[in-house]
VMD Tcl script that draws the C-alpha trace (Angstrom):
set ca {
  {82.28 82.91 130.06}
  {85.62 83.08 128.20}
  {86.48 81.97 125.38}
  {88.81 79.00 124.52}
  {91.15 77.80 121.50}
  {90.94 74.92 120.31}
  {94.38 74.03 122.42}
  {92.68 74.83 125.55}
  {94.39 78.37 126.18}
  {92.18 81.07 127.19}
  {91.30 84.11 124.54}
  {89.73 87.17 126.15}
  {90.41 90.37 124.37}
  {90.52 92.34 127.65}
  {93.01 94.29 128.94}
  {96.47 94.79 127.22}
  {97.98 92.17 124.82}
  {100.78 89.95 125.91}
  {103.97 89.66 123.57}
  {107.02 88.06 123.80}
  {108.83 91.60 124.34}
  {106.08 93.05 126.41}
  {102.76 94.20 126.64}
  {101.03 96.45 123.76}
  {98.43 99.10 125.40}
  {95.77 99.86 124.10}
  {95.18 103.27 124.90}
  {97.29 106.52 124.60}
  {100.25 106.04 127.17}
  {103.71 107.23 128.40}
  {104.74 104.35 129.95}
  {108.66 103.32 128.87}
  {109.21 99.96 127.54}
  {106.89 97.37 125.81}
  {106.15 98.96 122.81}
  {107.26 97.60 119.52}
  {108.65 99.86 116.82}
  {107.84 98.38 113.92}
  {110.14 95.06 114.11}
  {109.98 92.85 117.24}
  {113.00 93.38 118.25}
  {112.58 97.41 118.15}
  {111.60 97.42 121.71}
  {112.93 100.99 123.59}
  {113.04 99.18 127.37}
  {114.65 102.35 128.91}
  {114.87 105.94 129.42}
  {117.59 106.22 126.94}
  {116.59 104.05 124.27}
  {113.11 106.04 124.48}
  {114.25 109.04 123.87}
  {116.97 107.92 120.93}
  {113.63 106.46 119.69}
  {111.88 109.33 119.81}
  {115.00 111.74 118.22}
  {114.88 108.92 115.78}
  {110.89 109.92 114.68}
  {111.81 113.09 114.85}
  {114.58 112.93 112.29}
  {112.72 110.83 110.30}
  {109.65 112.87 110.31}
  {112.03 115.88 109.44}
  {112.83 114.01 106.26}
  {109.23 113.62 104.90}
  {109.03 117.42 104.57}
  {112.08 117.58 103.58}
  {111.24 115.33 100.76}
  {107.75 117.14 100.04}
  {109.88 120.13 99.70}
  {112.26 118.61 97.42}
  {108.99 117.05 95.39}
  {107.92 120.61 95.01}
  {110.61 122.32 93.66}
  {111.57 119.75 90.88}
  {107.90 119.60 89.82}
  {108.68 123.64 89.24}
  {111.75 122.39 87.63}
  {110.21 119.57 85.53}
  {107.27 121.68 84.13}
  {109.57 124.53 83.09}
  {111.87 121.97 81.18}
  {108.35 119.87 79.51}
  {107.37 124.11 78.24}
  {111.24 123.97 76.73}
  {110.51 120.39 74.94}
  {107.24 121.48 74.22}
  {108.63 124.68 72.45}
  {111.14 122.90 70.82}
  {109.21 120.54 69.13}
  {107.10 123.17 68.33}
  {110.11 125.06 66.46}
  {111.41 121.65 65.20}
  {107.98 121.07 63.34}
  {107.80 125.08 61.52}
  {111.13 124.43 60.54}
  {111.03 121.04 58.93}
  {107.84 121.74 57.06}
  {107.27 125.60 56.45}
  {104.36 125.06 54.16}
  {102.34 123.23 56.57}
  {100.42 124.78 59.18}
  {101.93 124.25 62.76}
  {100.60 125.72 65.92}
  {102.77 127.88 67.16}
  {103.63 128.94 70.54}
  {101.16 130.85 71.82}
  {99.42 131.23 75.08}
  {96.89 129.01 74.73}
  {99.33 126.01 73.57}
  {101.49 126.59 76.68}
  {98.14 126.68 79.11}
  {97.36 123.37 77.41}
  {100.51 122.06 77.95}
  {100.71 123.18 81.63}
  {97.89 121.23 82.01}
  {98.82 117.86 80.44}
  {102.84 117.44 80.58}
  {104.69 115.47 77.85}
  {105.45 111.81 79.75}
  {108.95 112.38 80.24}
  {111.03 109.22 81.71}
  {113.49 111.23 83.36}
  {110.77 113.16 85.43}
  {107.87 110.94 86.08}
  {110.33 107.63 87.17}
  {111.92 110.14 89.93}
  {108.66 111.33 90.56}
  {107.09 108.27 91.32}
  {110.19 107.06 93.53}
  {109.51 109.93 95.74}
  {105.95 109.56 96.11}
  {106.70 105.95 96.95}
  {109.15 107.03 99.28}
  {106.47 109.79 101.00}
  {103.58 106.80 101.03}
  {106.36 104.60 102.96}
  {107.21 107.33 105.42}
  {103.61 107.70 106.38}
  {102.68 104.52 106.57}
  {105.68 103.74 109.11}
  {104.34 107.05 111.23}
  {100.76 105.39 110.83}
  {102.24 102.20 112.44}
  {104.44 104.35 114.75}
  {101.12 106.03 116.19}
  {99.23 102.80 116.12}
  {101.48 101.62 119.18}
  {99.52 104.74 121.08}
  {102.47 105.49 122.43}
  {102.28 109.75 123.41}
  {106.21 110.17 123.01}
  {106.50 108.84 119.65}
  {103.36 110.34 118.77}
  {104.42 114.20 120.05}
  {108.12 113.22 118.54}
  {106.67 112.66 114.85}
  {103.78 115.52 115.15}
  {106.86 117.78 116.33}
  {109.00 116.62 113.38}
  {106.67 117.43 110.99}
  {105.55 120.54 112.57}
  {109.22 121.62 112.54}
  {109.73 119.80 109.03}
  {107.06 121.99 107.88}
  {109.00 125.17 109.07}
  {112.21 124.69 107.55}
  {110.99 123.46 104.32}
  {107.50 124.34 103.94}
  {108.38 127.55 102.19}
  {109.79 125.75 99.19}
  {106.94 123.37 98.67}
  {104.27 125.94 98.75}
  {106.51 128.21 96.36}
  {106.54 125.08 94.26}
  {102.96 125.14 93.70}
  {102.96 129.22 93.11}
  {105.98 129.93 90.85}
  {104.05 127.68 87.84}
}
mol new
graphics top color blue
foreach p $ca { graphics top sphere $p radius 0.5 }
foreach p [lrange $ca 0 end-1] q [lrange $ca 1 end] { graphics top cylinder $p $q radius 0.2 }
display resetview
């Protein structure tokens, strides 16, 4: 027995889902046309528009490790400038007070600042843009692949695989030149 609504229309949750651009599948697929890309009227219905869809992912999947990479390298950047103000401020204090005992720079005082970094607006405001930037990305791809839809799928996997080779290299160096 099937369900009804209280307006007498039928609800059975067989089968594929009826939309006013087309039908969403359930299931991994290659079929063209039907599936929505993220706005209702984002519908590829042909050849063509599939496969400018698909460059599309690709591009835009490009541009999340591009991003990581760029994250990366300016965290290299920021933590060499926070040793700088850290150093400074450290050669600001000796001088202004040379009778009072200051820490000075030594090993230890650097490893403690490398592990707890001086907020510093300038860094941490454009670091937290990008990661919000990164989070969006990935949850559009999470929506992307929720359409189970095997050519955007293999278009954003192959974006980030190829994302990953031109720009890997400077996001892993980010986390090995500290």
């Amino acid at each position: 027995m099937q369900a009804r609504d209280s307006d007498g229309m039928i609800m059975s949750m067989d089968g594929s889902m009826d939309l006013a651009s087309g039908n969403m599948l359930t299931y991994l697929h290659f079929t063209v046309g039907g599936d929505i890309l993220w706005f209702q009227g984002w519908v590829p219905q042909g050849p063509g528009a599939m496969f400018g869809a698909c460059v599309g992912l690709f591009l835009l999947a490009l541009v999340d490790r591009w991003i990581a990479a760029c994250r990366a390298m300016m965290e290299v950047h920021w933590a060499k400038r926070a040793q700088i103000a850290y150093a400074n401020k450290l050669n600001a204090n000796e001088n202004a007070d040379k009778k009072r005992a200051v820490p000075s720079l030594t090993p230890g005082n650097v490893f403690l600042m490398r592990r707890a970094p001086p907020f510093i607006p300038a860094h941490d405001i454009v670091r937290g843009i990008l990661h919000a930037g990164q989070a969006a990305l990935t949850f559009a791809f999470m929506l992307v692949v929720m359409t189970f839809q095997l050519g955007f799928i293999i278009a954003i996997v192959v974006g980030l695989g190829v994302g990953e080779t031109l720009f890997g290299r400077y996001a892993h160096a980010g986390t090995t030149l500290h």
